[in-house]
C-alpha positions in Angstrom: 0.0 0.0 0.0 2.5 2.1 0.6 4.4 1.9 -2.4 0.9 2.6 -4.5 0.6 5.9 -2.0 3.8 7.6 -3.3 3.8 11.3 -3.2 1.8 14.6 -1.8 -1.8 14.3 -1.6 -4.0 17.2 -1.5 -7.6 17.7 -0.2 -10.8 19.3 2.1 -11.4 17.1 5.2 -14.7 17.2 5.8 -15.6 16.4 9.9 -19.6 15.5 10.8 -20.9 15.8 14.3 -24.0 13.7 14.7 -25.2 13.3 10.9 -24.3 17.2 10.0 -21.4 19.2 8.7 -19.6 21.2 11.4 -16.4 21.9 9.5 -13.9 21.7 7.0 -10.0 21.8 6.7 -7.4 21.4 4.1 -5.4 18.9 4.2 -2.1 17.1 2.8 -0.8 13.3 3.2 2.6 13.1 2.1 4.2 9.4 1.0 7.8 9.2 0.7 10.4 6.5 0.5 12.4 5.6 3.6 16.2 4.2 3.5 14.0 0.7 4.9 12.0 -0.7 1.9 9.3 -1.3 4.1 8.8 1.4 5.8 7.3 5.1 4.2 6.8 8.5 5.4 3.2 9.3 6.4 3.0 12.6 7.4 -0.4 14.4 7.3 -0.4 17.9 7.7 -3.8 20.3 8.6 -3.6 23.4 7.0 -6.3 25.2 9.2 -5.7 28.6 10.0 -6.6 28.4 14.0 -6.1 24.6 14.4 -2.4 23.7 12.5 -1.5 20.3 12.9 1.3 17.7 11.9 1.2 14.3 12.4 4.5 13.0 11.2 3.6 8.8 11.4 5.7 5.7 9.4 3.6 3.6 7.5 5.8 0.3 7.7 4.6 -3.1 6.5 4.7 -6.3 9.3 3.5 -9.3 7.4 2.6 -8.5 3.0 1.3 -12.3 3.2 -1.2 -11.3 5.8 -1.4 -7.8 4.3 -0.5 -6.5 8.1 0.7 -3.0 8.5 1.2 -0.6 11.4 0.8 3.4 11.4 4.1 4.4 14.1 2.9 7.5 16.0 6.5 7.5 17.5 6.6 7.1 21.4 5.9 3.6 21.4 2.3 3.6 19.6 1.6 1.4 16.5 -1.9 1.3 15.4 -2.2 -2.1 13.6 -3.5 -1.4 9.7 -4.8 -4.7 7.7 -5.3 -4.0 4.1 -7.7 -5.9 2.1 -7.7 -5.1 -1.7 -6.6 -1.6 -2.0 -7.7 -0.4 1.8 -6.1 -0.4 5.0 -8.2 -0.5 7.8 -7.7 0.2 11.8 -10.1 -0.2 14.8 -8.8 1.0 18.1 -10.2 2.5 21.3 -8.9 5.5 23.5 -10.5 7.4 26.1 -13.5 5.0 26.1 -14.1 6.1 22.6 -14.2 3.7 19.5 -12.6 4.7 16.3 -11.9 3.3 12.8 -9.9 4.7 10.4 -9.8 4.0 6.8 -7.3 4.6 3.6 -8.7 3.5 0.0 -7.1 3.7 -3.2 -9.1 4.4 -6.0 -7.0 5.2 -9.0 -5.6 8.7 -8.9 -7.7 9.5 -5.6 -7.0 8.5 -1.6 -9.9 8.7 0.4 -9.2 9.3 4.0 -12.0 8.5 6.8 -12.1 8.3 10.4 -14.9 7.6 12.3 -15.6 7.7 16.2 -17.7 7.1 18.9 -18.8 5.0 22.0 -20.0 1.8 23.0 -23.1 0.8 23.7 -25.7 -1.8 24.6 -28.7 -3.9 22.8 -29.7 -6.7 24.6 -26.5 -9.7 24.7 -24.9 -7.5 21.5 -22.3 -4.9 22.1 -23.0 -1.4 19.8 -21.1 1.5 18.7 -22.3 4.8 17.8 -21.0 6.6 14.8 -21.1 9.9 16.5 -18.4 11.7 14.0 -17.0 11.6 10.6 -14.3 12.8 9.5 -13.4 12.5 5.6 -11.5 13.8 3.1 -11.1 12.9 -0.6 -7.1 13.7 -1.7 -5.6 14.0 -5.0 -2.3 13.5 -5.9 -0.3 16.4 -6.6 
């Protein structure tokens, strides 16, 4: 996947609170090579004029057979990725909140979602709400 990803990806992040639009932020993924073949730059920089951020991350591959991947964070965190076809996906909880978090290639265009919200209860079945969205469609620049 991260091969496919080379390069700087451009883009509006749209984030949903609860079904409806609350905002939107430029955005830009950047791929790049790393001295380790299996390992790739995944930086993904928010270009918001009163919220900035950088999230400087390593995309590196753990098992291609079992198309197992990890997104490093740095400081000991590696969220485990699994792609299937030309997606990675990732399911994690923090804070007692639930999110997933999706990357899907789709010719010349990298959609980027993230999802998140709590759990719940329905009888003997454990639920999650879907209580935010965030997604942005990127281009490659």
């Amino acid at each position: 996947m991260g091969k496919a990803c080379l390069g700087k990806w451009e883009g509006i992040m749209k984030i949903y609170q609860k079904g409806q639009l609350k905002d939107s932020v430029r955005i830009q993924l950047t791929v790049a090579e790393t001295p380790d073949p299996k390992v790739w730059v995944w930086k993904t920089e928010y270009l918001s004029a009163q919220h900035p951020a950088v999230k400087d991350y390593k995309l590196k591959l753990i098992d291609e057979s079992k198309g197992h991947y990890a997104i490093d964070e740095g400081e000991g965190i590696a969220l485990p990725h699994y792609r299937f076809d030309n997606k990675l996906f990732s399911i994690f909880e923090t804070e007692g909140i639930t999110l997933t978090s999706t990357y899907e290639l789709k010719g010349e265009e990298l959609i980027f979602e993230v999802t998140s919200g709590k759990k719940g209860n329905a009888n003997t079945i454990t639920t999650f709400s879907t209580d935010h969205l965030q997604k942005a469609l990127l281009k490659r620049h």
